[in-house]
Structure formats: C-alpha cells, structure tokens
C-alpha positions in Angstrom: 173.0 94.1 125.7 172.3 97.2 127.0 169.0 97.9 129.2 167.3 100.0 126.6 168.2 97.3 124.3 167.0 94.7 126.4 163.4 96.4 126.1 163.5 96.6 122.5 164.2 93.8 121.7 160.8 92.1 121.1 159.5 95.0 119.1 162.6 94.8 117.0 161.8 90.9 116.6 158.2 91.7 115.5 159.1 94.1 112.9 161.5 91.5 111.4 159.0 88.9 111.6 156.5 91.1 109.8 158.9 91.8 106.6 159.6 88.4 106.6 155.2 87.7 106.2 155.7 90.7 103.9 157.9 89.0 101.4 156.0 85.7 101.7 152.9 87.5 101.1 153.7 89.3 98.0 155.7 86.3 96.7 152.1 85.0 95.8 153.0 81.6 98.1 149.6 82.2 100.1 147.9 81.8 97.2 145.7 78.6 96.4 147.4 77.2 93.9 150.7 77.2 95.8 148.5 74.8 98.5 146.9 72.8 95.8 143.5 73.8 97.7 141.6 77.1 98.8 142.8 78.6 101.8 140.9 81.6 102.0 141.1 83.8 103.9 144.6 83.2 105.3 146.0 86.1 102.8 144.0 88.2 104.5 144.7 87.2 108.1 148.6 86.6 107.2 148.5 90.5 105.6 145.9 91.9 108.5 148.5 90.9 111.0 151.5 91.9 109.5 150.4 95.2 108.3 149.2 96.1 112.2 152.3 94.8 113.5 154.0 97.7 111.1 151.2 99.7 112.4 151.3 99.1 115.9 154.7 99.7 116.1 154.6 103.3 114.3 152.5 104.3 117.2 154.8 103.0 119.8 158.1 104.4 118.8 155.2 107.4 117.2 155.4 108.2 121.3 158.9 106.9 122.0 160.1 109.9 119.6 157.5 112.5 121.6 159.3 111.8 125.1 162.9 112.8 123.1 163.8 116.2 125.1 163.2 119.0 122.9 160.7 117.4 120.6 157.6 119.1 119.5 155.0 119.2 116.4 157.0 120.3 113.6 160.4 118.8 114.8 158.3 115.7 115.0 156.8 116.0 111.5 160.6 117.2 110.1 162.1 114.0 111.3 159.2 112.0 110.0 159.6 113.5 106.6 163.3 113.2 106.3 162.7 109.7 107.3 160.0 109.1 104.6 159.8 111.2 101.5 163.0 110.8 99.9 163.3 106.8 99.9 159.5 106.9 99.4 159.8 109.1 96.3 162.6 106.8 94.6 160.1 104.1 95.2 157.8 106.1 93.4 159.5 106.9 90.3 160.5 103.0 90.4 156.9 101.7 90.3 156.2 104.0 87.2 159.2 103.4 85.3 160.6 100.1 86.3 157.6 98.1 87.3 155.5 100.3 84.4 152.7 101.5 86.3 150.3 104.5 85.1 149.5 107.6 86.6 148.1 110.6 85.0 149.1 114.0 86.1 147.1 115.1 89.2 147.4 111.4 90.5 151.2 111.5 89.9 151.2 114.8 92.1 148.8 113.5 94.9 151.3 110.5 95.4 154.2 112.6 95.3 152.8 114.7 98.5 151.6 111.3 99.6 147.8 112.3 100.0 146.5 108.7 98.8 145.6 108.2 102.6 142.9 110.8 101.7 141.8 110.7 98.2 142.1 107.0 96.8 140.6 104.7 95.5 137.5 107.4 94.5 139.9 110.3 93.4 143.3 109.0 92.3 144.3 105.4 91.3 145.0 102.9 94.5 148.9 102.2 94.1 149.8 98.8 95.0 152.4 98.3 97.9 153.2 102.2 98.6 149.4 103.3 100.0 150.7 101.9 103.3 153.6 104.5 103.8 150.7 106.8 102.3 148.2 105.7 105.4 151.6 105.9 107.4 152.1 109.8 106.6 148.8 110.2 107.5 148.9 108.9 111.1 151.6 110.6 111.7 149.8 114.0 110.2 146.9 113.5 113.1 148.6 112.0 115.8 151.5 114.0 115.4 149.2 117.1 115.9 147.3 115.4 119.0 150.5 114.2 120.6 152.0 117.5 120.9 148.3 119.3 121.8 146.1 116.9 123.8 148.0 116.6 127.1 145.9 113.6 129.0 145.2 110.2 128.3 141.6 110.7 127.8 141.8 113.4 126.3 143.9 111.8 123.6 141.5 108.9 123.1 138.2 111.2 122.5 140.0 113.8 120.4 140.7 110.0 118.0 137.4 108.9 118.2 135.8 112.1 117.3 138.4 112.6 114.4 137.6 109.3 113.2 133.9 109.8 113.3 134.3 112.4 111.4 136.6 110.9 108.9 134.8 107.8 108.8 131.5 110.0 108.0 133.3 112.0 105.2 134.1 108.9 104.0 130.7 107.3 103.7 129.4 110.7 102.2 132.0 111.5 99.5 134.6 108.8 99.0 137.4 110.4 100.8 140.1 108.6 102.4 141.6 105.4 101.8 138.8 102.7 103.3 141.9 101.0 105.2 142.7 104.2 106.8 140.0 103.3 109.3 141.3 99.7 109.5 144.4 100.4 111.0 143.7 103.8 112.8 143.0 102.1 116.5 146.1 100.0 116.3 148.6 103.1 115.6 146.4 104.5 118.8 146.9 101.2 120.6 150.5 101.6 120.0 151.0 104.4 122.1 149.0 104.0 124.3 151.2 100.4 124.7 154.4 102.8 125.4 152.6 105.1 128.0 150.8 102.5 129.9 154.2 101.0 130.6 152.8 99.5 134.2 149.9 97.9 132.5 152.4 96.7 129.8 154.3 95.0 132.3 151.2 93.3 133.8 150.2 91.8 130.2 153.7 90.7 129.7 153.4 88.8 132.9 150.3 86.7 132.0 151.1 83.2 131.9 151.7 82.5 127.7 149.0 79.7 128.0 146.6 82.8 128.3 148.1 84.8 126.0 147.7 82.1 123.1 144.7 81.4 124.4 143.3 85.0 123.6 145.2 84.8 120.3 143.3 81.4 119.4 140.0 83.2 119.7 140.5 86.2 118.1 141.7 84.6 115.1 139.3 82.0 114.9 136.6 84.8 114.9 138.2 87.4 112.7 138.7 84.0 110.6 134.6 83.8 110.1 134.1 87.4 110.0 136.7 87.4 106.5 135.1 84.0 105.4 131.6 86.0 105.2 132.9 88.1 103.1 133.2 91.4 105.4 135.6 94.2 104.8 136.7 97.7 105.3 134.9 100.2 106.1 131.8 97.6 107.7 132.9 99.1 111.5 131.9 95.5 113.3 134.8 94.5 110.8 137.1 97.1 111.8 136.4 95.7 115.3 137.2 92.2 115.0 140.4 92.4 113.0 141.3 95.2 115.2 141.1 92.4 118.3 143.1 90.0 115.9 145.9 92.1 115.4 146.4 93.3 118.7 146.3 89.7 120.4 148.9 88.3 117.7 151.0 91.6 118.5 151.1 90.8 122.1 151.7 87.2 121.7 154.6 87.3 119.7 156.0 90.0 121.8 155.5 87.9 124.3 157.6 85.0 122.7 160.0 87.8 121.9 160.3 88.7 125.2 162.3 85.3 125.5 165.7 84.3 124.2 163.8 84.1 120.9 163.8 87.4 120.4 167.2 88.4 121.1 168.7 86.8 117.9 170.4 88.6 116.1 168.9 88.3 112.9 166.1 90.3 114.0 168.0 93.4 114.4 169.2 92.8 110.7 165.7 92.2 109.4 164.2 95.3 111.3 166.8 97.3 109.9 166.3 95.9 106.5 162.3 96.5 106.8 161.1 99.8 105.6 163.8 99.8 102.0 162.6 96.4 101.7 159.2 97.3 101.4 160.0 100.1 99.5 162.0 98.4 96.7 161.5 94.5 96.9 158.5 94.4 94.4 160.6 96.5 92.1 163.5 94.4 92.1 161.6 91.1 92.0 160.7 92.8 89.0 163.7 93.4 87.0 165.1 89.9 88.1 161.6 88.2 86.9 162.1 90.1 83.5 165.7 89.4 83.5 165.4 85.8 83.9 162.2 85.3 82.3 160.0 83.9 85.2 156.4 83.9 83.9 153.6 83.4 86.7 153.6 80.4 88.7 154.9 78.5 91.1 158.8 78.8 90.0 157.8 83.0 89.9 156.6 82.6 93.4 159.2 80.3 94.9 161.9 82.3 93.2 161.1 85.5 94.6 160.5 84.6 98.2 163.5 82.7 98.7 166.5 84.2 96.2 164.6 87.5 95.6 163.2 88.0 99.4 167.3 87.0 100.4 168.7 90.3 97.8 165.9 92.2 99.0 166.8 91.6 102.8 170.1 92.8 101.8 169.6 95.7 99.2 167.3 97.0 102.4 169.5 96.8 105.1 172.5 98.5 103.7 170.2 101.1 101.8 168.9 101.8 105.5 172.6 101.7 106.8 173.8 104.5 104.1 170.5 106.6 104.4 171.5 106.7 108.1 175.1 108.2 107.3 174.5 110.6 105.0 171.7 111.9 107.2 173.9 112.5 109.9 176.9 113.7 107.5 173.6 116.4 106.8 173.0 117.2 110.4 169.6 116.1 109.4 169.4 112.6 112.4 171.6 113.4 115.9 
C-alpha cells in the first residue's frame, strides 16, 4: 500500500460505509414495521449521517483537487461536470421513464441544468434521490468560486457565512433554495477545512477512541431529542446540532478506519461503486420489483437491500470502472 494510499484509506472506508446506509435506508428496512415498533427518528439520524459523510467528503477531496498543479476555477468546474452531468442525466431520464416520475416542462429543464439546489421544493417539484447531486453541484458552484478567489483561511470561512446568510435570508423571504441546502453547507466547509488543517487532523486522529466515542455518544443523543421534537431544516439551532452529529460520527469512524478495519479491501470496491449506485439503484430495484412482482412490504424491503443492494453494488462499480476509460480514451480525466 502506497503512502498516499495509506491516508486514504479511511475516507475511502467511510464513503463505502455510507452507500452501504444508503441502500439500507432506501430499502425501507428502517422503517417501523420492519422493527415491529416505532423507531423514530433513527431514519433521520441513519440518513443525516450518511448523507454528511457524502458531504463531508466532497469538501475534502473538493480541496484535494484545488492543490492539483495547474488547477483553477473553470478547470475545477470542467472536471466537476464531466464527472457529474452525464451519468446524472441518464439517471434523470430513468426516473421519468423507468421509475414513471412527472415533470412538466420548465421543471424537466431546471433538473436538466441541475438548479433544484436553488429553486425546489417552492418552484419546481422536489425529485426524490437525485436533489443530493443537485445540492452537490451547488457546493461545488460556491466553493469552487471561493476556493480559487479567497486566498486565507479566514477569509474563506467569512466569505461562507456571509453567503449563507444571504442564502439563508433569500430563502426565508422567497422560497429559494432547497431547505437542505443549508443543512449540509457547513459540513462540505468542514471538509476542507479537515484537508488544510492537516496538523490539527493529525492531533484529533490521535485522541484516545474512548474520547472520540465519547463525543459521538453525546452528539447523537442530543441531535436524537432535537429530531424527536419535531425540528427540521431550515430551524438554524437544528442546522447546528445535526451539523455536530455528523461531524463527530465522521470522525469516529475515520477514526476506526484509521485501523486495519479500514484497509479492507471491500471498501475500495464499495467507494468505487458509490456515486452509479446512487445514481441507478432505485431505478433498478424498480424494474426487478416490477419484474418479479414484489408489492410493499417486508419481502419488497428485504429483497432489495440484500439481492437488489448486491446488483446494484456491482452495476455501480463497473459503470464507474468504464466511465473512467472512456474518459481518458477522451482526454477528458489525466
């Protein structure tokens, strides 16, 4: 294992952990009736974490792309794109006429140029699934800019807050922007900041793990009660606390990953795997639903996460595998 491999290893691990929550989570098997007994909120917890894991990492490797020699603002955004659209846009065009979901016109247009992250739910339909690669595009949009314009630290994190404000404002006043925009919009900062700070990175990765599990413990116990009440996006004292949740769970299980645990080798199949799997998983799970004639419930749910969740670990990682070639046969990836 190489050195630079050595390092990545635990974010690979956490990214293959989260698609595996991913598939559990859309399988349905959180879901009460699975249990036999409410166990609210732990979709939300299960889906909060997993979902800033994805996030988190964006923003590290969002940075780990800045320091490439050569890179700037629009080579940035180009690579970004490349990366994105085109899978994205086959997702698209599944959902509609695979899964059967409706758009009209101007909405159909908005997600083609992947502007959800600023105009649903108030202006265009909320499209299950594919508004995170939406709120994804738009991370990239602003951060993309600052990284590449705002040359200090500080200067970084008050050029965030004041764009946030003032997205968070705009919000409030006329709808705009996807309410989980705001939810996740700290992480992706926290994530690279995570890759700069590589001193104080080292630091947290040496605390004893009794303190780190310690801190996770708390956090979730109180983003736990803040969810039971009932709170969500865009209440800010929300934002907050699940912002704390997900960034102690990130750094305890990249703590654990830090260990031979995270140098399986599964977990470089499953990272590869992630972003076609959640691209195409709840498409597929559709056609093999229809094809075998699951109807909702616990066979559905249990058929999906373990068969269904297997294909679309596979579909994903050699989908991910070819994308690679032919973007290099295109000059388009070094």
């Amino acid at each position: 294992m190489t050195e630079t491999k050595q390092k990545l290893q635990e974010f690979e691990a956490l990214r293959g952990l989260s698609i595996l929550l991913l598939l559990a989570l859309h399988s349905e098997v959180f879901d009460s009736s699975i249990f036999g007994f409410e166990v609210d909120p732990l979709a939300q917890v299960v889906a909060s974490f997993l979902l800033g894991s994805f996030f988190f990492l964006a923003g590290f490797f969002a940075e780990f792309s800045r320091k490439k020699g050569g890179a700037n603002s629009f080579s940035f955004l180009k690579s970004k794109f490349i990366r994105i659209f085109p899978p994205y846009w086959i997702a698209l065009a599944l959902f509609v006429f695979v899964i059967g979901f409706s758009l009209k016109r101007f909405d159909a247009l908005m997600y083609a140029l992947n502007l959800q992250w600023l105009l649903s739910p108030v202006f265009i339909k909320r499209l299950l699934t594919l508004w995170y690669i939406s709120v994804l595009v738009g991370y990239y949009l602003v951060f993309g800019i600052l990284l590449f314009r705002v040359k200090s630290n500080l200067g970084l994190l008050v050029w965030s807050v004041v764009l946030f404000a003032m997205g968070y404002t705009a919000s409030l006043a006329t709808g705009l922007f996807e309410p989980r925009f705001f939810q996740y919009y700290f992480v992706f900062l926290a994530g690279i900041y995570f890759y700069r700070f590589e001193k104080e990175r080292n630091i947290l990765f040496g605390m004893k793990f009794l303190y780190t599990a310690g801190i996770a413990l708390v956090v979730l116990v109180v983003f736990w009660k803040v969810a039971s009440a009932g709170l969500n996006v865009p209440n800010l004292f929300f934002i907050f606390v699940v912002d704390l949740f997900i960034l102690g769970w990130v750094l305890m299980w990249l703590s654990i990953f830090r260990t031979r645990a995270g140098s399986w080798k599964i977990w470089a199949f499953l990272s590869t795997a992630s972003f076609f799997t959640y691209l195409y998983h709840r498409p597929l799970w559709h056609v093999l639903d229809t094809a075998l004639g699951l109807e909702a419930g616990t066979a559905r749910v249990f058929f999906n996460l373990i068969p269904g969740g297997m294909l679309a670990l596979i579909l994903g990682y050699f989908l991910q595998v070819g994308y690679d070639r032919l973007l290099v046969a295109l000059h388009l990836k070094g």
